[in-house]
N, C-alpha and C positions, 0 to 999 in steps of 0.2 A: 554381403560378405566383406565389402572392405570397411567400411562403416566400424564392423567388430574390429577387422585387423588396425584401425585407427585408436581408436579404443585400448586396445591392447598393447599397444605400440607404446600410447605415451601414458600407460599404468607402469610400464616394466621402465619407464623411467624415473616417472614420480609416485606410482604406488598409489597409497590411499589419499596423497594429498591434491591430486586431481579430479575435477567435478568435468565429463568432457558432454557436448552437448553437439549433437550434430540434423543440423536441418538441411535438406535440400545440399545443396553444394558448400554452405555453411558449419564451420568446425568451430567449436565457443568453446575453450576451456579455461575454466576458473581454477587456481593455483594456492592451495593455502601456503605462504613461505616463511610464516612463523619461525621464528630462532636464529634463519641466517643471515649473513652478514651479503653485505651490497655484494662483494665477488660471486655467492653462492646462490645469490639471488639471480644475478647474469646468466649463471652457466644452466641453474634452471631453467629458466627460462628458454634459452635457447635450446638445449634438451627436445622442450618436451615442443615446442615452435618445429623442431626438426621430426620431430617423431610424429608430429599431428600433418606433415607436409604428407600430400597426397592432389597428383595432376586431376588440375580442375575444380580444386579445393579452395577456400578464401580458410585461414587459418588467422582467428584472434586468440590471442592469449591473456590473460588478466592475474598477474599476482596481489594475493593480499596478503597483508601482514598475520593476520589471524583468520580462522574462518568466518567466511561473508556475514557481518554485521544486517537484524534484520532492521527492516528501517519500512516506517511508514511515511508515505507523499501525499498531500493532500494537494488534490491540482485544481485552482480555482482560475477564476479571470475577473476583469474587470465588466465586462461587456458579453454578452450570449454573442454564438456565431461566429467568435474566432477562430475554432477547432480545438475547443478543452478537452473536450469526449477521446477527441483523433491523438490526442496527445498524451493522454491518459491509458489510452489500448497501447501507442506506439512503445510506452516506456514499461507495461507488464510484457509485450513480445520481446523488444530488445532484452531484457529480462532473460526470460528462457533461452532466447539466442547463446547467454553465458552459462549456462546450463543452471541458473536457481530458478528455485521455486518462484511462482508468483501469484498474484489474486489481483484481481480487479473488483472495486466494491462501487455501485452504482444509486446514488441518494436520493435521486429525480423520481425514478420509476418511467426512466428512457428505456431502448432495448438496446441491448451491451453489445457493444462492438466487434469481442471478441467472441468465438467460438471452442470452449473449451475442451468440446468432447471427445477427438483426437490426442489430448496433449495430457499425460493426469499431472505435471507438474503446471499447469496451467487452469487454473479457477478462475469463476465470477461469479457474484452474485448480487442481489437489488436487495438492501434495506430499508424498511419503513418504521415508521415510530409504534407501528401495529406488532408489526414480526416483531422487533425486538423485546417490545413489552411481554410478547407471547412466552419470547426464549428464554428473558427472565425470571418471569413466575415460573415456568418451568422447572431451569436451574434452580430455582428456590424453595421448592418442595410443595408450590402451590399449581400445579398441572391440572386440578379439578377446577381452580380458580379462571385458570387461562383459558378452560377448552370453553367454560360456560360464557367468558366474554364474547367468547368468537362464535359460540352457538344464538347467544342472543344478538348478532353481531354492533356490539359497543366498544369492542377493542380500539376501534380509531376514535372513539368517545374521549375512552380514558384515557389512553395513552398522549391526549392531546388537551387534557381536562386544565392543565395549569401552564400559562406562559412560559415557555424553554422545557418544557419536560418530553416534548415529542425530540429538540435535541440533544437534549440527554441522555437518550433513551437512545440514539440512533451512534452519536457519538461512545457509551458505553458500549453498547456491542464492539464498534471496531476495534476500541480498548483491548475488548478481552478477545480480540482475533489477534492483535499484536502480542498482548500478554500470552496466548497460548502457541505462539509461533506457528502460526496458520501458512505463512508462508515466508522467503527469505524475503521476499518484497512485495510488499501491501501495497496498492498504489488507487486513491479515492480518489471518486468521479466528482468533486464537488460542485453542491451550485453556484451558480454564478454573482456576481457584484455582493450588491448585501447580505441576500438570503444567506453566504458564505461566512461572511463577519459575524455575522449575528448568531448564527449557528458555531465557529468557533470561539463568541465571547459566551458564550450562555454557562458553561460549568465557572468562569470567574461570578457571573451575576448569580447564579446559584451558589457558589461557596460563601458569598457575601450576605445573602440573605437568609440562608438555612442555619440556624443554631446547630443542632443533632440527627441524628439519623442514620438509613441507607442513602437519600439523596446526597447530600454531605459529603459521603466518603465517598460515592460514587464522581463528586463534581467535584473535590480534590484527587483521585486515582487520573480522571483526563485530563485536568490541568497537569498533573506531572510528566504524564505520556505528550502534551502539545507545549510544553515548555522545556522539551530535552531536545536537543538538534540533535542527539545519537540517536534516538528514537522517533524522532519527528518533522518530517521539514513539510513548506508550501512552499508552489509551484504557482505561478502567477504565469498567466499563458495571454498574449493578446496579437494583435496583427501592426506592421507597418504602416497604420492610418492611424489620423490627427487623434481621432473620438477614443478609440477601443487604448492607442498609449494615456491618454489623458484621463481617463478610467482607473487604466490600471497604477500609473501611478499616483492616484488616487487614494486605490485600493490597499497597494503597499502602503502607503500612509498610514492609515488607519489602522493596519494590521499590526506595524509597526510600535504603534500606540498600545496596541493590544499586549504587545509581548510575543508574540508568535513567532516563532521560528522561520524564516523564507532565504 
């Protein structure tokens, strides 16, 4: 009951432009404060800080300028074993803590850290360059094409038939999870050191070597989605030892080379 009376407390202050989010002893309210000016923004704030106050409560509040921009994280490392995975769950909870949506998307074919089945604003899922190829032909009007790959099962055949097409295949899906506003905050489990790089340079090495097509537009649609810092950033995760910083900034290096957002 006091949950709702929290709830209720700071709508009758801010109405439709609060998103309030409440776990355990934990109050998250995200603030759209669009239009007003620094004084009006203050007294919001405080408002709804006051209305969300309830003994025994931890009460954050979060103004945004407009409502919550979505944004995809691709969190890699230089080194296995730092805690990319832990870092990766921690930032889709924190996440819900402010009351947005989130997804956690897993590339390894590890088991997800999170537990979504309590939460519906809380998603996860594992992509493979198999399922993707699946979802594609599906989307595409070829669903007899897809079932018979998988009936004969060649789907990891194909979908892995030509150098970079298995990450292409795997990076288009998450495309089109951003493009479809799957959630306010996508946040990828990526693999580690190379496999990472190599995996975010593959749609440049593919636009460069494909004349025409669907590959083509699909390896220019990712580049635009991993060369937009509103839409894209890396998370470089590593530990206070010599090896795993000297990796990573390594890692950065190159990624840097790439063009990549971090």
């Amino acid at each position: 009951m006091l949950e709702q009376d929290i709830k209720a407390a700071v709508a009758a202050v801010a109405g439709e432009r609060a998103t309030v989010r409440i776990e355990g002893h934990r109050v998250g309210v995200v603030v759209d404060a669009s239009g007003l000016d620094a004084k009006a923004r203050d007294a919001l704030e405080a408002g709804v800080r006051m209305a969300a106050a309830a003994p025994g409560y931890e009460v954050r509040v979060v103004l945004t300028a407009e409502r919550p921009a979505r944004r995809l994280i691709a969190v890699a490392s230089g080194k296995g074993g730092v805690g990319k995975s832990t870092v990766a769950a921690t930032l889709v909870t924190a996440a819900r803590k402010l009351g947005l949506s989130a997804l956690l998307v897993e590339t390894d074919g590890k088991p997800l850290l999170v537990d979504p089945n309590d939460d519906p604003g809380l998603t996860a899922r594992t992509i493979t360059p198999a399922d993707a190829l699946a979802e594609y032909l599906d989307g595409s009007g070829l669903r007899r094409v897809s079932r018979r790959l998988i009936s004969a099962g060649i789907v990891d055949v194909v979908a892995s038939a030509s150098p970079g097409i298995d990450n292409l295949l795997v990076l288009g899906k998450i495309k089109q999870l951003e493009r479809n506003n799957a959630a306010d905050l996508i946040v990828v489990d990526a693999p580690a050191a190379g496999h990472a790089l190599t995996m975010l340079r593959t749609p440049r090495a593919m636009a460069d070597s494909v004349a025409v097509g669907p590959i083509l537009q699909q390896a220019n649609d990712v580049l635009s989605m991993l060369n937009d810092e509103k839409r894209c950033q890396v998370m470089l995760v590593t530990l206070p030892e010599s090896t795993p910083v000297n990796e990573t900034v390594e890692t950065r290096s190159e990624e840097h080379t790439s063009e990549l957002q971090s």
